[in-house]
C-alpha positions in Angstrom: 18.5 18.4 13.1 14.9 17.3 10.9 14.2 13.7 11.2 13.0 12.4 7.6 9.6 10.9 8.1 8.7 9.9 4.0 10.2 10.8 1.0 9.1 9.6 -2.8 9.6 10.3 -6.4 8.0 9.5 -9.4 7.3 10.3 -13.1 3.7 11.9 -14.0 1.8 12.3 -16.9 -1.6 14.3 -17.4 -4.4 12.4 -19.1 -5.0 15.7 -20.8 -1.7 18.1 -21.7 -4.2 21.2 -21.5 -3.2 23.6 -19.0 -1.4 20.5 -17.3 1.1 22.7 -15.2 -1.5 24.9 -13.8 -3.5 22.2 -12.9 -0.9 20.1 -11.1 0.1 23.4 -9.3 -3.8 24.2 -8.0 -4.1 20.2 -6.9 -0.7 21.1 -4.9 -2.2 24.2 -3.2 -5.5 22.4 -2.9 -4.1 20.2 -0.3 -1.8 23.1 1.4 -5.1 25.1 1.8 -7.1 21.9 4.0 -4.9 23.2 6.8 -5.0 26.7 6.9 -8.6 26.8 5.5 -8.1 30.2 4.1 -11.1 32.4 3.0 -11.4 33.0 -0.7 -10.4 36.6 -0.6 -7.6 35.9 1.4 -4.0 36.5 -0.2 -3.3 33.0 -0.2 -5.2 32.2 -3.5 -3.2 34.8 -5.2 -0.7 34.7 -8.2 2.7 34.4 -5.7 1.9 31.0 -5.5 2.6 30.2 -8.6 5.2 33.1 -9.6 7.1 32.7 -6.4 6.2 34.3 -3.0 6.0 33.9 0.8 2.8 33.5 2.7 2.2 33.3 6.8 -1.3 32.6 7.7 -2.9 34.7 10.6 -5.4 32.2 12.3 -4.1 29.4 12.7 -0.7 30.9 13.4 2.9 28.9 12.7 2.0 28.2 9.2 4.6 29.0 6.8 4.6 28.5 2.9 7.6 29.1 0.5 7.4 28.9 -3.1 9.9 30.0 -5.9 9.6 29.5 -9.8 12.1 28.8 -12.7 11.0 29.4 -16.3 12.6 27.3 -18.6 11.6 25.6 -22.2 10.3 22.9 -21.2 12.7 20.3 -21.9 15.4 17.7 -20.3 18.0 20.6 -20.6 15.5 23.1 -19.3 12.3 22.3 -17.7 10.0 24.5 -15.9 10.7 24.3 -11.9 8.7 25.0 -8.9 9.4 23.9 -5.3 7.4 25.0 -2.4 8.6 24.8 1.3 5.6 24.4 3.7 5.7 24.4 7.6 3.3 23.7 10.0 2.6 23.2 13.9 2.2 19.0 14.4 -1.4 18.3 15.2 -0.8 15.7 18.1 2.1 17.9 19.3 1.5 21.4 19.0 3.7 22.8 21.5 6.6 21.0 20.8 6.7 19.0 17.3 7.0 20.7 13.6 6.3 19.8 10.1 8.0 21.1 7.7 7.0 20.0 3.4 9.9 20.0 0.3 7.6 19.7 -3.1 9.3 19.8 -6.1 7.6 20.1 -9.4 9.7 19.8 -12.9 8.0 20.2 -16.4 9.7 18.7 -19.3 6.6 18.4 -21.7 3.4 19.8 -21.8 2.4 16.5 -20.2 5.4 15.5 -18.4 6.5 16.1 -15.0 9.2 14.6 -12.6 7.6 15.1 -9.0 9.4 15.0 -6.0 8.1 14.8 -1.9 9.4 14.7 1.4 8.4 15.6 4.8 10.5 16.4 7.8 9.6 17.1 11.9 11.4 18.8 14.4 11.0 20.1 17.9 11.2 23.8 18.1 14.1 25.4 19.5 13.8 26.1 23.5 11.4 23.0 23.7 12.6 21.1 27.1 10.7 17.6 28.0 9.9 14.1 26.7 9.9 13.9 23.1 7.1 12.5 21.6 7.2 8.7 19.8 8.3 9.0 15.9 5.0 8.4 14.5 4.8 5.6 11.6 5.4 6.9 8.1 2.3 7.3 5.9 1.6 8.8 2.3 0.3 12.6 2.9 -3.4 12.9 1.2 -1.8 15.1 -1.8 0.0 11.4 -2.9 -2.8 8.9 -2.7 -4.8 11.6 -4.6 -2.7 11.6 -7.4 -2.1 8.3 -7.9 -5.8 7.6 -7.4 -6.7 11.1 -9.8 -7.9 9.4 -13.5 -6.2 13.0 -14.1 -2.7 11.6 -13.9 -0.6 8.7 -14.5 2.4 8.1 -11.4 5.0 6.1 -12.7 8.2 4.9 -11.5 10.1 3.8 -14.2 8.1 1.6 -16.5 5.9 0.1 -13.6 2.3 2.3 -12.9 2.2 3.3 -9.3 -0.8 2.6 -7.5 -2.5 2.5 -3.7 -3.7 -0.9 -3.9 -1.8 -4.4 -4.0 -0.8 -6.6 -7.0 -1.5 -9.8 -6.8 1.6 -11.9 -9.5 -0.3 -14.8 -10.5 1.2 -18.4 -12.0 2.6 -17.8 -15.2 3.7 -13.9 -14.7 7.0 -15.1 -13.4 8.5 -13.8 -16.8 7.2 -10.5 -16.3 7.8 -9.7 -12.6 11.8 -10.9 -13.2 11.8 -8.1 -16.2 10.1 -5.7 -13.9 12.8 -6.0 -11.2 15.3 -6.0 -13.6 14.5 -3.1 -15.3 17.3 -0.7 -15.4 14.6 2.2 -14.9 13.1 1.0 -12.2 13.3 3.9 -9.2 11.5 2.4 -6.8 11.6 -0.8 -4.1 9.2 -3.9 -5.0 7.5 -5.5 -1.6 6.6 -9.0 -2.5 4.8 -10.8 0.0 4.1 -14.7 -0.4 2.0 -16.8 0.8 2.4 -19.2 4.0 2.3 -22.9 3.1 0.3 -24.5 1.7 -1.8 -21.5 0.8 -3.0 -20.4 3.9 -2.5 -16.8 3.7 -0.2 -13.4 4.1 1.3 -12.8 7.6 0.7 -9.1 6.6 -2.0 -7.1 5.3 -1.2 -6.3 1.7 -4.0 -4.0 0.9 -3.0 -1.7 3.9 1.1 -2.1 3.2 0.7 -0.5 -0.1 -1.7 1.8 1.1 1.2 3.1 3.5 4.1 3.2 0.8 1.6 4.8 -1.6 4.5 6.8 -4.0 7.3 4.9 -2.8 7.0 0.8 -3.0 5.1 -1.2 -5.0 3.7 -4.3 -3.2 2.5 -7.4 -5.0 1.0 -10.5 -3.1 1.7 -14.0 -4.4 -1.5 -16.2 -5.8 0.2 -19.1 -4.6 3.0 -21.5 -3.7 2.9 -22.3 -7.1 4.2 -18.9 -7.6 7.1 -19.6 -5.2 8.4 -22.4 -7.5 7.8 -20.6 -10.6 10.3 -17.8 -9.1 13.2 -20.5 -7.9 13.3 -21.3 -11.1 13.3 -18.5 -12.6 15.5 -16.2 -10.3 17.2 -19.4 -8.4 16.7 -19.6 -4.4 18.9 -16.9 -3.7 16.9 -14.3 -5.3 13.4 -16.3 -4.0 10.6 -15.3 -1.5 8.6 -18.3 -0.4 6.5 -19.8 2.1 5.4 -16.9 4.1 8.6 -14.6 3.7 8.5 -11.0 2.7 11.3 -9.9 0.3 12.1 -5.8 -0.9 13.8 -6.2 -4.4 15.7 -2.7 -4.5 16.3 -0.9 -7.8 19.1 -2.3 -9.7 19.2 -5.7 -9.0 21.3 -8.1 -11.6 20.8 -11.7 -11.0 24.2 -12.4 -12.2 25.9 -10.0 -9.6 27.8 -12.1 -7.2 26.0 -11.8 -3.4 23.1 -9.2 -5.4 20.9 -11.1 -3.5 22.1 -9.1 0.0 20.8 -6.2 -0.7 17.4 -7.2 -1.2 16.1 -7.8 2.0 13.5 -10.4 3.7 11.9 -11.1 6.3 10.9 -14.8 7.4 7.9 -16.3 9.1 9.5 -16.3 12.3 10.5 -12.9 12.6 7.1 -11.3 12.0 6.0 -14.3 14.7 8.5 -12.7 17.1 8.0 -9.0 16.2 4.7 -9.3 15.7 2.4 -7.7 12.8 2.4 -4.1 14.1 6.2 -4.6 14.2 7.0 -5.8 11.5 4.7 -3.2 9.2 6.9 -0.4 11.0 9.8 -1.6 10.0 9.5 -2.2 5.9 7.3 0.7 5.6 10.2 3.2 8.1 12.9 0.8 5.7 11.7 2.8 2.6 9.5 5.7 3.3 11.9 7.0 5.7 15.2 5.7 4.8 15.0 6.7 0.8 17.6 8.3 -0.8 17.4 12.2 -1.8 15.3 12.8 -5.1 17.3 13.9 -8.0 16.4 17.1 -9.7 14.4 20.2 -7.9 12.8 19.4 -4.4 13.4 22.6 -2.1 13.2 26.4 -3.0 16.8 26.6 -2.6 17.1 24.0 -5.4 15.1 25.9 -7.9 17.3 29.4 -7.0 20.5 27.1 -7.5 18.4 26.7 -11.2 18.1 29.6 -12.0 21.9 31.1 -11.0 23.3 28.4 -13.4 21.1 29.3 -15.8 22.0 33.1 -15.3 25.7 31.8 -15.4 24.9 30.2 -18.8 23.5 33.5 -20.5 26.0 35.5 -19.0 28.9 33.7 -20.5 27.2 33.2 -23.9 27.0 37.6 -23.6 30.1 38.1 -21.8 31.0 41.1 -23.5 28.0 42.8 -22.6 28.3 42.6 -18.9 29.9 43.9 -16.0 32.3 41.9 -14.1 30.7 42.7 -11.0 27.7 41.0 -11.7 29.8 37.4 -12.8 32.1 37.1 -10.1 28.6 38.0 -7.8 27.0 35.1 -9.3 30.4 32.5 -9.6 30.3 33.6 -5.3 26.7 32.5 -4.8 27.1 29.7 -7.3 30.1 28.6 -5.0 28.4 29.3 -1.6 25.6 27.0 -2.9 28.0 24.1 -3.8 29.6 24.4 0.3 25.9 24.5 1.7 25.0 21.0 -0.6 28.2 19.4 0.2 27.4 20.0 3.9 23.9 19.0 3.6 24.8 15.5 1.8 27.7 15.0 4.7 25.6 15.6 7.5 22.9 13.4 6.2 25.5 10.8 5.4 26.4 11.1 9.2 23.1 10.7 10.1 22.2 7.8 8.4 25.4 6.3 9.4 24.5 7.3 13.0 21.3 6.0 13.0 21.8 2.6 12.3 18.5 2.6 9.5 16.5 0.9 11.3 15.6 -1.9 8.6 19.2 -2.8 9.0 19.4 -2.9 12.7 16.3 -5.3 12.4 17.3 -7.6 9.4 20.6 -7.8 8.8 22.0 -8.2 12.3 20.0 -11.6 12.3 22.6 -13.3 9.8 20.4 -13.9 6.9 22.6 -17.1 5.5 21.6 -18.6 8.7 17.9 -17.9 8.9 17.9 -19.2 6.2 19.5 -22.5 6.1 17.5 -23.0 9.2 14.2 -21.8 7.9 14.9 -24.3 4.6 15.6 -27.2 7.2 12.5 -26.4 8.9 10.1 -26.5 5.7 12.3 -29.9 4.5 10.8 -31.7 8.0 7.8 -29.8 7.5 7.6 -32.0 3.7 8.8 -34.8 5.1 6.0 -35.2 7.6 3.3 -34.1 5.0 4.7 -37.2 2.7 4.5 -39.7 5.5 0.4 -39.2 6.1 -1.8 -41.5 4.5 -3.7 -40.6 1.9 -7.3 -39.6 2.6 -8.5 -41.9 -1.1 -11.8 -41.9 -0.4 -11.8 -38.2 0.0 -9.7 -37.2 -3.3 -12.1 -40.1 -5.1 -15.2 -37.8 -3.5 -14.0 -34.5 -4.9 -13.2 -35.8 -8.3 -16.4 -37.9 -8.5 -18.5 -34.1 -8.2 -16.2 -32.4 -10.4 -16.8 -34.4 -13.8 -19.3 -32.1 -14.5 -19.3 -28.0 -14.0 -22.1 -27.3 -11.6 -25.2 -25.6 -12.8 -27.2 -24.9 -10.1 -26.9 -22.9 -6.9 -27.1 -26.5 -4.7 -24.6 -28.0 -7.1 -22.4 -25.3 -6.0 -22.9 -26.2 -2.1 -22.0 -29.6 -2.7 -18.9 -29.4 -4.1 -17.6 -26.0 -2.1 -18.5 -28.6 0.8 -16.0 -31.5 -0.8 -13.1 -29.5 -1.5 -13.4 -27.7 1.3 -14.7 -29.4 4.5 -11.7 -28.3 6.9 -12.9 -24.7 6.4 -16.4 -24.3 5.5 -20.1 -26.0 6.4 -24.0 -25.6 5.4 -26.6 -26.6 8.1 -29.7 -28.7 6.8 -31.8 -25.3 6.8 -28.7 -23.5 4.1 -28.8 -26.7 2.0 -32.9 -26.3 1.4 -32.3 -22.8 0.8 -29.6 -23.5 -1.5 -32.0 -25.9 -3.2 -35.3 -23.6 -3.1 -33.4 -20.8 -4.5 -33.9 -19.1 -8.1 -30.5 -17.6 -7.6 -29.1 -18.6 -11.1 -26.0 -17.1 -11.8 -23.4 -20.5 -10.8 -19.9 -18.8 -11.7 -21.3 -15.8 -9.0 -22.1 -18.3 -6.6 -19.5 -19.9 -7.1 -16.6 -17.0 -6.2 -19.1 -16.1 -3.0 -18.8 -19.3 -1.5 -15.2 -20.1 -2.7 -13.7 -16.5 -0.6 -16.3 -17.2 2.3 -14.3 -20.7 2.5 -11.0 -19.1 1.9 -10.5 -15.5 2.5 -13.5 -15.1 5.1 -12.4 -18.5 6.8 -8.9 -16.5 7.1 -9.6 -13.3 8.9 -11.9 -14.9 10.8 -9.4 -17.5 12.4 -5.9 -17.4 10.9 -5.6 -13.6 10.9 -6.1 -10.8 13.5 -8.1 -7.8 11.7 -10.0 -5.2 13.3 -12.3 -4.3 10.5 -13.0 -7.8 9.0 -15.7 -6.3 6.6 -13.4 -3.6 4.7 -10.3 -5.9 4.6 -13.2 -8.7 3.1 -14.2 -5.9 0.2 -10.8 -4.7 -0.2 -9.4 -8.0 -1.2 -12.5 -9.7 -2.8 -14.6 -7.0 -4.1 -17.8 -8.5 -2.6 -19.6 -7.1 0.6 -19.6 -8.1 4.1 -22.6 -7.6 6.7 -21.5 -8.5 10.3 -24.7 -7.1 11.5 -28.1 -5.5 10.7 -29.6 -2.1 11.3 -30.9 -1.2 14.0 -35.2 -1.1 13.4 -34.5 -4.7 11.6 -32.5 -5.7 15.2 -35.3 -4.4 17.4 -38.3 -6.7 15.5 -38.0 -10.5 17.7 -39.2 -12.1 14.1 -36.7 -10.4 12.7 -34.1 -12.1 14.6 -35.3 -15.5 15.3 -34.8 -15.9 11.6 -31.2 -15.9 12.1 -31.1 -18.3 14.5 -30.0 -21.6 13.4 -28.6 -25.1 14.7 -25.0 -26.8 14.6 -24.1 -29.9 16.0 -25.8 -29.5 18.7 -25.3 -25.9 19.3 -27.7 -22.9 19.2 -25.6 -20.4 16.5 -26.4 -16.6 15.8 -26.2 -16.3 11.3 -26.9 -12.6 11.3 -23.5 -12.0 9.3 -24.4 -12.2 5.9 -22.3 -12.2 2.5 -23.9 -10.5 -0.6 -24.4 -12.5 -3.7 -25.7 -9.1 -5.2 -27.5 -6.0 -4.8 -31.1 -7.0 -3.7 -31.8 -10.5 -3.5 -29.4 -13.3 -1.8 -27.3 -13.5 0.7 -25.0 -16.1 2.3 -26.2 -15.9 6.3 -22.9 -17.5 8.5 -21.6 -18.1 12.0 -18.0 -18.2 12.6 -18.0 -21.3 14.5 -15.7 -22.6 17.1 -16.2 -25.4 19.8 -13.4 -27.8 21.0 -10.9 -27.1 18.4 -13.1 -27.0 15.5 -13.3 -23.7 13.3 -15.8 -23.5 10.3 -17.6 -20.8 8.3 -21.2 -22.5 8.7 -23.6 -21.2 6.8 -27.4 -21.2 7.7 -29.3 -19.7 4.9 -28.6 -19.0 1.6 -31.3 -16.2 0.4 -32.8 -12.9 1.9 -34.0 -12.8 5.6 -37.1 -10.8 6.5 -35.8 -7.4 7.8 -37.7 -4.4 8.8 -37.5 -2.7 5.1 -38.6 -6.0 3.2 -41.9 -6.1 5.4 -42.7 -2.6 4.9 -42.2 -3.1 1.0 -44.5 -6.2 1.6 -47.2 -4.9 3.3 -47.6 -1.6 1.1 
């Protein structure tokens, strides 16, 4: 039996209503054809595509596409239909493993299409030996295309689908409540808050959505702030704070009594004991694989069950002017097709059953009611101990004694990025001069730089395990990150001994650098540990000689 890897539906609407179907079908067989690679003249770029056809390729061989067409009016009583069924040998598993594609394509507008996905795998039949591991669920190339196309606009419901994360800031409360309750609403919402007091997500939100691209939306708290804002407007029952990870399911209703248990979440602790990989696997195989079935057309055999109602329809509207024969033909095939569906939903009610979803198996066997009594009890001692610390006056009096004025200058900046953050971030004697020196004039610039290199950069550099620092950096701040420089800069000794610099004592390497901008500054760091202590220190704020600059220097 096929094992459901991802499945996702949603609404789509073309930016221009021009030819709108042909276009969505020719983005369809673009992504088909990155497999096969056929040649231009081959038959594959032909009119049965569209029309309704079968296709095996040649070289590569075990590629298989199905496609079959309904013509209809193009409205909610008859929209155009198209499904293709597309198999292919799995590239890690060639031997063994199969892919096999549902796309299902309905037209109820010149701009308005309900599109629905899924892909299977399967061993081949006579295959005897280990199976391979099911590989984590992902959305195919043809998804994030569309929802990234400026061609098309994915819906789901109300809410714009997207690639990327969402970040709900203070004072959206209002909105995000009448986004989850929003009886339209077809797909799950991720939200992911914050650990206290603000010091970060225990899971990458920029790479989460990017796997449930077309089939979650996933927004990432600004704050604890936010927390409290959502206990009072949902109540605690429906809340995510402190670090948890809650999956609001369509159709919730606040006022439903225990609504709360079927949206999901996940606490601090769990993802500690699971660990990150873990824990991604499970939300992402909790939706992308577990989904229910579209509604509407998805397989060819869907869009042939179209068109015998359809046939049905006319015939009885012209009884008189047909045979018998050909009614009672169609009523039997109309029949078989209601056995096979009934069949299909029981067995994949048995195997859902059966497989004991593995989101479940993970979350709700851990008694939720008692996680999180527990994890409240922990967070009240967590308070308690926070109240009983003396307050650091001197330091508050510091901060607020630099903030009566906005800064105006680059080495205003510094100062008071150092006061409200010196736990996290530091500037050696040489960055402060620079800082000072520096024509650099654009504060509120300088301002966000050094304010992410404190938080963000401080973050994946000590609180969270990433293996490409730079891309998660850009992804989430939208400025760019240097660990390094190129090679002929690396190779010049002058070059180099410029980023060298001095820290309490220690020699440090500040060859990293974050961009202010295009051309001229940059923020030169070290990642700094030594007996406990872990700082961003910065050593230069400006633009180190490389091997480029001279050139442009000298000519």
């Amino acid at each position: 039996m096929s094992t459901l890897h991802y499945r996702c539906s949603f609404n789509l609407t073309a930016e221009c209503s021009e030819r709108s179907w042909e276009m969505l079908l020719k983005e369809v067989r673009k992504w088909i054809a990155k497999r096969p690679k056929p040649h231009k003249e081959n038959d594959f770029w032909k009119a049965w595509f569209f029309q309704g056809g079968l296709w095996k390729s040649q070289i590569p061989t075990g590629i298989r596409i199905l496609t079959r067409y309904c013509y209809g009016n193009c409205s909610n009583q008859s929209p155009n239909c198209w499904a293709a069924e597309y198999e292919h040998p799995c590239d890690e598993f060639p031997g063994g493993r199969f892919w096999r594609v549902h796309i299902g394509i309905e037209q109820f507008d010149r701009n308005q299409f309900q599109f629905n996905f899924q892909t299977l795998y399967d061993m081949r039949p006579g295959y005897l030996g280990l199976e391979p591991r099911a590989p984590l669920p992902s959305a195919p190339g043809l998804i994030t295309t569309l929802l990234r196309s400026n061609s098309w606009r994915c819906t789901a419901g109300a809410e714009k689908l997207s690639t990327l994360s969402k970040v709900l800031r203070v004072g959206e409360g209002h909105l995000f409540a009448k986004l989850l309750t929003n009886n339209q609403r077809t797909c799950p919402v991720v939200l992911l808050s914050q650990t206290y007091p603000d010091k970060g997500y225990l899971l990458n939100g920029t790479a989460l959505a990017k796997l449930l691209s077309g089939t979650a939306i996933v927004y990432q708290s600004e704050s604890s702030e936010v927390d409290e804002e959502l206990d009072n407007l949902f109540g605690e029952r429906f809340g995510c704070r402190k670090g948890m990870i809650r999956i609001y399911f369509p159709g919730l209703d606040f006022r439903r009594v225990n609504d709360e248990k079927r949206h999901r979440f996940i606490l601090p602790r769990d993802i500690e004991s699971w660990g990150v990989n873990r824990t991604t696997e499970i939300v992402v195989t909790g939706i992308a694989r577990r989904s229910t079935r579209p509604k509407g057309v998805l397989t060819p055999l869907d869009v042939e069950a179209v068109n015998r109602q359809r046939r049905l329809v006319q015939l009885r509207t012209q009884q008189s002017s047909i045979s018998n024969d050909e009614l009672i033909q169609l009523l039997e095939e109309e029949n078989e097709n209601l056995r096979t569906e009934k069949v299909r939903i029981e067995n994949e009610k048995s195997k859902i059953e059966d497989d004991n979803l593995l989101l479940e198996e993970r979350i709700d066997s851990l008694e939720d009611d008692n996680r999180r009594l527990a994890y409240d009890k922990d967070a009240l001692k967590a308070n308690l101990s926070q109240t009983n610390v003396p307050t650091n006056k001197s330091k508050l009096e510091t901060v607020f004694e630099k903030i009566k004025e906005l800064p105006e200058t680059l080495s205003e900046v510094v100062e008071l990025i150092k006061a409200f953050h010196p736990e996290r971030i530091a500037f050696t004697k040489r960055a402060i001069k620079s800082a000072h020196e520096s024509k650099f004039d654009d504060v509120n610039r300088a301002w966000k730089v050094l304010w992410v290199m404190a938080t963000t950069l401080y973050d994946l550099h000590f609180e969270r395990v990433q293996n490409d620092i730079p891309k998660v950096f850009r992804d989430e701040t939208g400025i760019e990150l240097a660990m390094t420089e190129r090679k002929i800069t690396k190779k010049d000794n002058r070059n180099m001994t410029q980023r060298k610099d001095t820290f309490k004592g220690q020699k440090i390497d500040i060859t990293p650098h974050v961009k202010f901008d295009a051309e001229s500054t940059r923020a030169y760091f070290n990642a700094f540990r030594q007996n406990g202590t872990k700082l961003i220190v910065v050593g230069y704020i400006g633009h180190l000689r490389t091997q480029g600059s001279s050139k442009r220097q000298r000519s």
